[in-house]
Structure formats: structure tokens, C-alpha cells
PDB file of N, CA, C, O and CB in Angstrom:
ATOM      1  N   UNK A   1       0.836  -1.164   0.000  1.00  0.00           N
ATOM      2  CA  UNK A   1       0.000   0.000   0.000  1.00  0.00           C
ATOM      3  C   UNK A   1       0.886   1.233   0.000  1.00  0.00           C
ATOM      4  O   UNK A   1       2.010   1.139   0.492  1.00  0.00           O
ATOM      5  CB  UNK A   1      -0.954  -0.006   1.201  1.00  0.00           C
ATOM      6  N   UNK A   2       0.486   2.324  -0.489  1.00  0.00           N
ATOM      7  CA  UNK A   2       1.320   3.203  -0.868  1.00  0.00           C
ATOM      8  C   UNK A   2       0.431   4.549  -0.537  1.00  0.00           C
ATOM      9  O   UNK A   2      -0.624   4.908  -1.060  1.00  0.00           O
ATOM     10  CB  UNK A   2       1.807   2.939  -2.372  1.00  0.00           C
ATOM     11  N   UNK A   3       1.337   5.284   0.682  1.00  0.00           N
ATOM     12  CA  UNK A   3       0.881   6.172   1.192  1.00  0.00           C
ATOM     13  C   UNK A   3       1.490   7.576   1.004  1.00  0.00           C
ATOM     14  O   UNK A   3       2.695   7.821   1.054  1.00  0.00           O
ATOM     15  CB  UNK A   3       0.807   5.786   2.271  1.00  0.00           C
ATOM     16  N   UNK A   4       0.103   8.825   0.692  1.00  0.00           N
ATOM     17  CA  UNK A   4       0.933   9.826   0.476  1.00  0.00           C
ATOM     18  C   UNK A   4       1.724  10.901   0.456  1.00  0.00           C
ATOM     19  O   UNK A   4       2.132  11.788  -0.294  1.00  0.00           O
ATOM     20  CB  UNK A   4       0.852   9.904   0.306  1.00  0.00           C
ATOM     21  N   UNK A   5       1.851  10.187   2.415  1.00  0.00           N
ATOM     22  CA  UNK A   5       2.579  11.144   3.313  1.00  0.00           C
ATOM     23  C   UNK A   5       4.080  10.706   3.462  1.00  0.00           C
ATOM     24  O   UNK A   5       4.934  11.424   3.982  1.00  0.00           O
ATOM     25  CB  UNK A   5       1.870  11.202   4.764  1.00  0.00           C
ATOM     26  N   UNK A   6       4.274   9.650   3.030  1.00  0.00           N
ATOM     27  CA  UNK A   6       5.813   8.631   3.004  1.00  0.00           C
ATOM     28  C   UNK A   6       6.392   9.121   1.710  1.00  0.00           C
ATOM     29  O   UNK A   6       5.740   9.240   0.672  1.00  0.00           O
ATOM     30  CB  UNK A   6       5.599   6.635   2.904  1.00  0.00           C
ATOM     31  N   UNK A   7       7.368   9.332   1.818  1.00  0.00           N
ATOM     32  CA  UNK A   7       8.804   9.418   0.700  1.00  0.00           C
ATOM     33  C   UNK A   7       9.196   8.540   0.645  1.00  0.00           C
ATOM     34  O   UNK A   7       9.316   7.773   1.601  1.00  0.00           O
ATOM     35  CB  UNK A   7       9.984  10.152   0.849  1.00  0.00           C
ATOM     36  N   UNK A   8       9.658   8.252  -0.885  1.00  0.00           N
ATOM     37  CA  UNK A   8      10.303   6.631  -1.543  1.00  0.00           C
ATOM     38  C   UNK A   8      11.261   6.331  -0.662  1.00  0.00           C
ATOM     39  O   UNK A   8      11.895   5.282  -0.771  1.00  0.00           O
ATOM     40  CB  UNK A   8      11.097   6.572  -3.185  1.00  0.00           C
ATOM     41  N   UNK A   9      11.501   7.264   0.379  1.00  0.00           N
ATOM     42  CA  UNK A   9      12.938   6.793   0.668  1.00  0.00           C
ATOM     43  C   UNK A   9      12.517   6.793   2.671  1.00  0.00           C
ATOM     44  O   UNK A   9      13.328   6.784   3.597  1.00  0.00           O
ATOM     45  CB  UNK A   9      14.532   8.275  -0.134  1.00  0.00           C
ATOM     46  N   UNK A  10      11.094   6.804   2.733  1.00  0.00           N
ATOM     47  CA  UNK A  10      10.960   6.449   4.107  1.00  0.00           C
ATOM     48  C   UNK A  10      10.455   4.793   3.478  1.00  0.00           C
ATOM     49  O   UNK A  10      10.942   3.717   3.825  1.00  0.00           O
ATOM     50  CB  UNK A  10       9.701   7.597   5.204  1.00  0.00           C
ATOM     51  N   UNK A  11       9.423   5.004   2.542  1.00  0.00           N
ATOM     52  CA  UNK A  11       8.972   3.328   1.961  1.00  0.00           C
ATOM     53  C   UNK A  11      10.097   2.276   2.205  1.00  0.00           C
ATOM     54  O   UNK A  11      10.097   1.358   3.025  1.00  0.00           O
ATOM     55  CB  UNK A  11       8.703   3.261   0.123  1.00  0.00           C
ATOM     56  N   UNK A  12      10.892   2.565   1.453  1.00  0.00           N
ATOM     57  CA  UNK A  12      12.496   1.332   1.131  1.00  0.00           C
ATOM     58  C   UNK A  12      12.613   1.209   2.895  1.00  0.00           C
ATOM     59  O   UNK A  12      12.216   0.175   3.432  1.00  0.00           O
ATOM     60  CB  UNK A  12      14.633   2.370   0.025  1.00  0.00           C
ATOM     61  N   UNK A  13      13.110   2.191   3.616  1.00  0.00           N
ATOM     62  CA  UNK A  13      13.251   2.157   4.967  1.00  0.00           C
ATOM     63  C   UNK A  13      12.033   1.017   5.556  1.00  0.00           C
ATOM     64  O   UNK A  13      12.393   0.073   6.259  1.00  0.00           O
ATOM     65  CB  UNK A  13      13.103   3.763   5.535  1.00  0.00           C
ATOM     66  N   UNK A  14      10.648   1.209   5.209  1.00  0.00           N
ATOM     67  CA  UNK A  14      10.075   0.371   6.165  1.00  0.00           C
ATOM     68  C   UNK A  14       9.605  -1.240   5.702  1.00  0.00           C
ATOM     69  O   UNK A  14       9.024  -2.130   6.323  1.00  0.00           O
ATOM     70  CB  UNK A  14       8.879   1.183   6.648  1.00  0.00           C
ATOM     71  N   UNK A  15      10.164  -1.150   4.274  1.00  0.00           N
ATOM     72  CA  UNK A  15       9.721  -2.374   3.237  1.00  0.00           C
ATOM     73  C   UNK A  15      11.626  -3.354   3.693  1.00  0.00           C
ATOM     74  O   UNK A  15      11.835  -4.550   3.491  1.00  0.00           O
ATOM     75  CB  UNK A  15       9.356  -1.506   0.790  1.00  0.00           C
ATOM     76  N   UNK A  16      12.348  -2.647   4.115  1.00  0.00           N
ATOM     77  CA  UNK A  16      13.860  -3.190   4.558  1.00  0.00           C
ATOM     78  C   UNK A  16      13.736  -3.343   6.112  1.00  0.00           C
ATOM     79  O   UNK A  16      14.849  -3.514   6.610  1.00  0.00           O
ATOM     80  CB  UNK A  16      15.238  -2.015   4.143  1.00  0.00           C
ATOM     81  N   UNK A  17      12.549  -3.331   7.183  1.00  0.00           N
ATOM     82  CA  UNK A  17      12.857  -3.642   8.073  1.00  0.00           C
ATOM     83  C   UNK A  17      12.017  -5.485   8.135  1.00  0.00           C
ATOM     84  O   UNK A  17      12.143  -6.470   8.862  1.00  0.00           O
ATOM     85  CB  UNK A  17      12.540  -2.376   9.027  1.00  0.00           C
ATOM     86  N   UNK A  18      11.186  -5.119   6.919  1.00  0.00           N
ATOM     87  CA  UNK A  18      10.628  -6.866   7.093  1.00  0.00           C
ATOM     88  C   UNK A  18      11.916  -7.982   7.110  1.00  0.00           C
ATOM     89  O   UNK A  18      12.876  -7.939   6.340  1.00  0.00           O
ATOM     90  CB  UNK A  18       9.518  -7.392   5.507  1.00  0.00           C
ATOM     91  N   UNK A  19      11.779  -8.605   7.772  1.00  0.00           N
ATOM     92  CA  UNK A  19      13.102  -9.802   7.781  1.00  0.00           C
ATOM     93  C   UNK A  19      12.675 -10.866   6.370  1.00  0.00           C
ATOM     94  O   UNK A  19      11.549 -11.200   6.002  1.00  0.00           O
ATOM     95  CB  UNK A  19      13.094 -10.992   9.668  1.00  0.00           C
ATOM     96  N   UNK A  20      14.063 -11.239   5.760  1.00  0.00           N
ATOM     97  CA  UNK A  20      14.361 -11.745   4.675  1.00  0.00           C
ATOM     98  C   UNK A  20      12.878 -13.214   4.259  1.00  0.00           C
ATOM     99  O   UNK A  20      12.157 -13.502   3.303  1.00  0.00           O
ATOM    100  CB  UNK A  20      16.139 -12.248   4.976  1.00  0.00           C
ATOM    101  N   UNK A  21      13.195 -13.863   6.054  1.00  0.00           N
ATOM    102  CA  UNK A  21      12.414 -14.942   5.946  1.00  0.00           C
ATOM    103  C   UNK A  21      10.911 -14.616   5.697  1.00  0.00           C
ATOM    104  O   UNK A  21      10.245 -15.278   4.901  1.00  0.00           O
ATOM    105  CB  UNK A  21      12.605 -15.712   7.114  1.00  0.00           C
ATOM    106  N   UNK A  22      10.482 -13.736   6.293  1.00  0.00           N
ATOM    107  CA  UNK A  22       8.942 -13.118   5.785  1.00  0.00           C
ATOM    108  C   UNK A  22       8.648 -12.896   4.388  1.00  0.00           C
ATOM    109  O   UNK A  22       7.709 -13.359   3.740  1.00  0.00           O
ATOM    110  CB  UNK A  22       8.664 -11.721   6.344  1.00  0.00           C
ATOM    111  N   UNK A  23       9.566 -12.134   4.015  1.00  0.00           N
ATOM    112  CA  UNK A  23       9.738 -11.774   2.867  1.00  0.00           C
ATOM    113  C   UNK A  23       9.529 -13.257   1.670  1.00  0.00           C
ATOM    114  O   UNK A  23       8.582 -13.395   0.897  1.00  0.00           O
ATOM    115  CB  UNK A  23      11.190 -11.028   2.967  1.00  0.00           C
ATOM    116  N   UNK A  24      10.423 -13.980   1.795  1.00  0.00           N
ATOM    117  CA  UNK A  24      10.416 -15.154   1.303  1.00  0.00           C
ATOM    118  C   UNK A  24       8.839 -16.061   1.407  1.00  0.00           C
ATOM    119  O   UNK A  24       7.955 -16.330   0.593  1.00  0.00           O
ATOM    120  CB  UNK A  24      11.596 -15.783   2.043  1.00  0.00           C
ATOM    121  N   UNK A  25       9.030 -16.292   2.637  1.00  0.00           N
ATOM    122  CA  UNK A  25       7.387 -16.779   2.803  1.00  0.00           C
ATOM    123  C   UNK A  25       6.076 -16.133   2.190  1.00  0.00           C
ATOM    124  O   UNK A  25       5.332 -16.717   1.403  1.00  0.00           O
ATOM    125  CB  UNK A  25       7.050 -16.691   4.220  1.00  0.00           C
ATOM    126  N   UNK A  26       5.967 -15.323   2.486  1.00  0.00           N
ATOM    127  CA  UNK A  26       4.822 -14.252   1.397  1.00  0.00           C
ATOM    128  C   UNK A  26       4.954 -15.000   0.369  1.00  0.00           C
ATOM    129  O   UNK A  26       4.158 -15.907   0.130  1.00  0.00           O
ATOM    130  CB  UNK A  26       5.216 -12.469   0.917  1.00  0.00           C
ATOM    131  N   UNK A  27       6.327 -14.630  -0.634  1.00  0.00           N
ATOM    132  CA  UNK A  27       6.259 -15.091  -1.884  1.00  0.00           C
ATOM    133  C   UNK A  27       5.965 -16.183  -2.232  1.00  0.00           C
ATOM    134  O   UNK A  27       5.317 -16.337  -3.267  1.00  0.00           O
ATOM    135  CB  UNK A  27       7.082 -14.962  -2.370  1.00  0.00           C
ATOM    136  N   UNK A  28       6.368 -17.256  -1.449  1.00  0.00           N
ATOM    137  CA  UNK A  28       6.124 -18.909  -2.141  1.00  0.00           C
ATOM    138  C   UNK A  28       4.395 -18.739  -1.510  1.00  0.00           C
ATOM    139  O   UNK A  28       3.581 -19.523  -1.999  1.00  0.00           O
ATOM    140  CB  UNK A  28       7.459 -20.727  -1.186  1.00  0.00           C
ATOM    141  N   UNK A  29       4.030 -18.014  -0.751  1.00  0.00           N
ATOM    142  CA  UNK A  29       2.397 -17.759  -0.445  1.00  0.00           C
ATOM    143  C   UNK A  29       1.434 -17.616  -1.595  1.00  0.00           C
ATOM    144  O   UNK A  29       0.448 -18.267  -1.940  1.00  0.00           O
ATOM    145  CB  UNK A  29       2.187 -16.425   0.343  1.00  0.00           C
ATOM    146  N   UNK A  30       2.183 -16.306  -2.188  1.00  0.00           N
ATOM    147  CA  UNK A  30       1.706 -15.739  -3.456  1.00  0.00           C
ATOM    148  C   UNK A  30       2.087 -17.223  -4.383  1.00  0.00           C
ATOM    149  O   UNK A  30       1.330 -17.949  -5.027  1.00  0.00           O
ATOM    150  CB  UNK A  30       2.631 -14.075  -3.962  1.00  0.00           C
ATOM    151  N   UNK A  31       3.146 -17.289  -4.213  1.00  0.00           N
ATOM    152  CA  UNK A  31       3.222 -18.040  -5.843  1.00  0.00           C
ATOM    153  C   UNK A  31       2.173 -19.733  -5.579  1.00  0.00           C
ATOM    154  O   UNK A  31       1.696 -20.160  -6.630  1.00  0.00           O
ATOM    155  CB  UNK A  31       5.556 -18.535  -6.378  1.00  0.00           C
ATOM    156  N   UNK A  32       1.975 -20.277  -4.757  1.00  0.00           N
ATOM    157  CA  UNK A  32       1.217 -21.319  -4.591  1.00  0.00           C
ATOM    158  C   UNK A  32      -0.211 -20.988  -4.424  1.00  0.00           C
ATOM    159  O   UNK A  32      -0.983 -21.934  -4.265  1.00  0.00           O
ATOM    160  CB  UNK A  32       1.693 -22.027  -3.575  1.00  0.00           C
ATOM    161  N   UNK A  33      -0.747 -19.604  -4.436  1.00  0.00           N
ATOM    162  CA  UNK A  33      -2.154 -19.263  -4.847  1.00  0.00           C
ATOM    163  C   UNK A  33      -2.081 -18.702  -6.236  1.00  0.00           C
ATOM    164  O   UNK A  33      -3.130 -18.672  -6.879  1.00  0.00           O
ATOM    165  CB  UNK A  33      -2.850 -18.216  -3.856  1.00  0.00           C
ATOM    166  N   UNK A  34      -1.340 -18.400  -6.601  1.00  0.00           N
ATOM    167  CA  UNK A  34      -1.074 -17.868  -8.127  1.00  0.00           C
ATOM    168  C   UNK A  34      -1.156 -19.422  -8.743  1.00  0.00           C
ATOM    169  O   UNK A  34      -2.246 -19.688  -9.250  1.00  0.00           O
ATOM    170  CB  UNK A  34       0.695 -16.893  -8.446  1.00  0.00           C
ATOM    171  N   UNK A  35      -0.252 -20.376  -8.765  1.00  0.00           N
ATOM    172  CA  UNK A  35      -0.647 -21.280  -9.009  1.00  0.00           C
ATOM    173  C   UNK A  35      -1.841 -22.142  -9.124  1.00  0.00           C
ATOM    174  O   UNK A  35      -2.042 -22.967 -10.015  1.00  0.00           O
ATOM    175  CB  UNK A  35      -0.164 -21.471  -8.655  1.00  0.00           C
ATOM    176  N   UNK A  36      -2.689 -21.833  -8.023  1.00  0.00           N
ATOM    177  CA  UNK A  36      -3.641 -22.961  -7.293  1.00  0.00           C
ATOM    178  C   UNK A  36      -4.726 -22.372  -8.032  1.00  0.00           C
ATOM    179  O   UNK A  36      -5.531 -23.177  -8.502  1.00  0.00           O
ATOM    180  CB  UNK A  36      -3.831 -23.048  -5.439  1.00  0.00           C
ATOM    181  N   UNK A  37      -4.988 -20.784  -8.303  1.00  0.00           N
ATOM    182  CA  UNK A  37      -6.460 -20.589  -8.424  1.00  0.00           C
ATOM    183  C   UNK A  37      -6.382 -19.303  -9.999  1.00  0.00           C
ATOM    184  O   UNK A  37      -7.236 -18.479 -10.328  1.00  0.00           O
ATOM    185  CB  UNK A  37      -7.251 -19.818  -6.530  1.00  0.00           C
ATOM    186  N   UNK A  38      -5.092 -19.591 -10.627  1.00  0.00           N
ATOM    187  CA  UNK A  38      -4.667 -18.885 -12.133  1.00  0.00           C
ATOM    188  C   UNK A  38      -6.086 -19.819 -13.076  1.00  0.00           C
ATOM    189  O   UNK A  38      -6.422 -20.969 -12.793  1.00  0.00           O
ATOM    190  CB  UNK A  38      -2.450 -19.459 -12.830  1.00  0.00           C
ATOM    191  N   UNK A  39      -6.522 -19.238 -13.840  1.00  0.00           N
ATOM    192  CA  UNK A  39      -7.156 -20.164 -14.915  1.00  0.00           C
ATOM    193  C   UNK A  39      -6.707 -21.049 -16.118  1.00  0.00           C
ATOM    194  O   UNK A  39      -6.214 -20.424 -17.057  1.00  0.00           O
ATOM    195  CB  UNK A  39      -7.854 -19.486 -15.444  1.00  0.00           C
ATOM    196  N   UNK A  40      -6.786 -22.228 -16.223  1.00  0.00           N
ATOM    197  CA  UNK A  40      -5.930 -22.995 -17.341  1.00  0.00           C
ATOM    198  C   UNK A  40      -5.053 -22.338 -18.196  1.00  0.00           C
ATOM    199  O   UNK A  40      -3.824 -22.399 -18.233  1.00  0.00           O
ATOM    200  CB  UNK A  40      -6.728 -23.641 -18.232  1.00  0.00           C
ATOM    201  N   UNK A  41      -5.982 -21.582 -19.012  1.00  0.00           N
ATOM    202  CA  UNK A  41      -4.725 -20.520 -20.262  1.00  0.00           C
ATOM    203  C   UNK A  41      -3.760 -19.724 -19.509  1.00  0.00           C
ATOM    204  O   UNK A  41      -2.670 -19.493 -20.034  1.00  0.00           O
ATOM    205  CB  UNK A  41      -5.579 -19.093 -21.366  1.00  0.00           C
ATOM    206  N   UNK A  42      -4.058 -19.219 -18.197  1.00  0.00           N
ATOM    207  CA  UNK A  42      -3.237 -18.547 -17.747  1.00  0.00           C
ATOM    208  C   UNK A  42      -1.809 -19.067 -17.017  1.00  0.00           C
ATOM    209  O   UNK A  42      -0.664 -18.620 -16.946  1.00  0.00           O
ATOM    210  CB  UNK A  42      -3.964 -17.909 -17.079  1.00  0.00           C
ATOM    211  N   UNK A  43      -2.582 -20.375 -16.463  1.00  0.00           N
ATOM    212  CA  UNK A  43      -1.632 -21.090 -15.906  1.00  0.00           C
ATOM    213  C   UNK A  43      -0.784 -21.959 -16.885  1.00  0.00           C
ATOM    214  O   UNK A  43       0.243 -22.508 -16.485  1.00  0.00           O
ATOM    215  CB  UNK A  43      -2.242 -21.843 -14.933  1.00  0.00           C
ATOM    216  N   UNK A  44      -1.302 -22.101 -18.412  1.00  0.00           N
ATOM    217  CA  UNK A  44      -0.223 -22.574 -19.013  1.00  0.00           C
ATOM    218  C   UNK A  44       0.737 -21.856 -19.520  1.00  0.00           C
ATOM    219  O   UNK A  44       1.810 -22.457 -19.523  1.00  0.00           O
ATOM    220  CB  UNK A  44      -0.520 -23.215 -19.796  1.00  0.00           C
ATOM    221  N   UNK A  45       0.768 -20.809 -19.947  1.00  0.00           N
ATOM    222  CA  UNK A  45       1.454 -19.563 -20.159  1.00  0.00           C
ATOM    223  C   UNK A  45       2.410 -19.253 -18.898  1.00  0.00           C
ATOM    224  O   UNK A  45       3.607 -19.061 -19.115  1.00  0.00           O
ATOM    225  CB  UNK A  45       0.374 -18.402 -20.390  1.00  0.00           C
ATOM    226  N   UNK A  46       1.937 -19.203 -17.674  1.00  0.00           N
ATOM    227  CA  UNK A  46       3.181 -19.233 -16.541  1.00  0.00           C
ATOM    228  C   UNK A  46       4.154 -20.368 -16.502  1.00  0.00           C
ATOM    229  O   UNK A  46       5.306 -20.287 -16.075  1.00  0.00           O
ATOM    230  CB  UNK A  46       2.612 -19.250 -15.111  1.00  0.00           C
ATOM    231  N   UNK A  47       3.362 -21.835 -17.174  1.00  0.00           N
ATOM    232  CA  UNK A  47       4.229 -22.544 -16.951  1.00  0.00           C
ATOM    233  C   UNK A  47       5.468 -22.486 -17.993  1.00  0.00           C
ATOM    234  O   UNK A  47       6.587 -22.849 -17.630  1.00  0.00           O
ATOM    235  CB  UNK A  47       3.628 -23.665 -16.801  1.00  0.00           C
ATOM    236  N   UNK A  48       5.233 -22.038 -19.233  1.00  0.00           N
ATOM    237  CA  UNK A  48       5.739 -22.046 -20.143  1.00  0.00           C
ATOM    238  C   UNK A  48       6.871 -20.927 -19.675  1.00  0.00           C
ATOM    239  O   UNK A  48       7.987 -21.397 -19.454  1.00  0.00           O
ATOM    240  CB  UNK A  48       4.823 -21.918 -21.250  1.00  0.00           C
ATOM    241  N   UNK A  49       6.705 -19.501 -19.499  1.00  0.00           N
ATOM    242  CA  UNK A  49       7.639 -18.982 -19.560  1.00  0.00           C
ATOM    243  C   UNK A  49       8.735 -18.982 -18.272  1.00  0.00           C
ATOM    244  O   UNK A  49       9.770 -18.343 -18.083  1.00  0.00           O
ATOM    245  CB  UNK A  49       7.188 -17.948 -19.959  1.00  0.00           C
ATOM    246  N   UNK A  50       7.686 -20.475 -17.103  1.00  0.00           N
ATOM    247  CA  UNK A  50       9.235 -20.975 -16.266  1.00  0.00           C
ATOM    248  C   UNK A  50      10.168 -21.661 -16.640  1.00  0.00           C
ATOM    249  O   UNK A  50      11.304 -21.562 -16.176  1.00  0.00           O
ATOM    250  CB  UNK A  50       9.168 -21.681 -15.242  1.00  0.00           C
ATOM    251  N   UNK A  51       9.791 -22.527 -17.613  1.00  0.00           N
ATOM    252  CA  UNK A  51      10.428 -23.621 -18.225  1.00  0.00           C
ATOM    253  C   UNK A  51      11.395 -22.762 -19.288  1.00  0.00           C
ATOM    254  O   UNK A  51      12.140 -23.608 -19.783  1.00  0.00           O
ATOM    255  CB  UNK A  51       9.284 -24.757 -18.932  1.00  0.00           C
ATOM    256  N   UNK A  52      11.616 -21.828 -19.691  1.00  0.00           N
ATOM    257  CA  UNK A  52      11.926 -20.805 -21.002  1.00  0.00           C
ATOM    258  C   UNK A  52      13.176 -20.437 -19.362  1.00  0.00           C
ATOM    259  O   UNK A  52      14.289 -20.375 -19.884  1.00  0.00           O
ATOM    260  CB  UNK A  52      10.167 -19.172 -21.954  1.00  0.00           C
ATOM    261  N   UNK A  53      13.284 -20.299 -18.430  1.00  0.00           N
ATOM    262  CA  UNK A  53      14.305 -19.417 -17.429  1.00  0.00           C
ATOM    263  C   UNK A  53      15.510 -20.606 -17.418  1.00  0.00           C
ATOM    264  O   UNK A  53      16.547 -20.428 -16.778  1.00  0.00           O
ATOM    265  CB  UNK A  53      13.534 -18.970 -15.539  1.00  0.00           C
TER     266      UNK A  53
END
């Protein structure tokens, strides 16, 4: 969320105090509902351009 009393450079400050492991967790969060509930065409297209890395 992006607020419009914060400067990019208080943001980075409070988006750098989350610890690495949170950080990490979220993501495989996101990416296993991105996965789980993407629609067929969409989800074949993600798979494709993992397999392409």
C-alpha cells in the first residue's frame, strides 16, 4: 500500500525492516495461490515462460 505522506525513501526504509524470511514466505504464499487458483490458459502460459528461465 502506498501512502501519500511517506517518501520513496521512508517506503524502502520500512519495506527493509521486514526480515528476509517473511519476505520469502509471502512469496512462495503468493506463488502457490497464483498457481492454485490462475485459470488454465493462464496457468499454461506461466508454466511455459518458467520452463523458457
Amino acid at each position: 500500500m502506498k501512502f501519500c505522506w511517506e517518501t520513496e525513501e521512508e517506503r524502502l526504509k520500512r519495506f527493509m525492516k521486514i526480515s528476509p524470511k517473511k519476505k520469502l514466505e509471502w512469496l512462495r504464499r503468493m506463488n502457490e495461490f497464483s498457481s492454485h487458483y490462475l485459470p488454465r490458459k493462464a496457468r499454461f502460459v506461466y508454466l511455459q515462460l518458467r520452463r523458457m528461465k
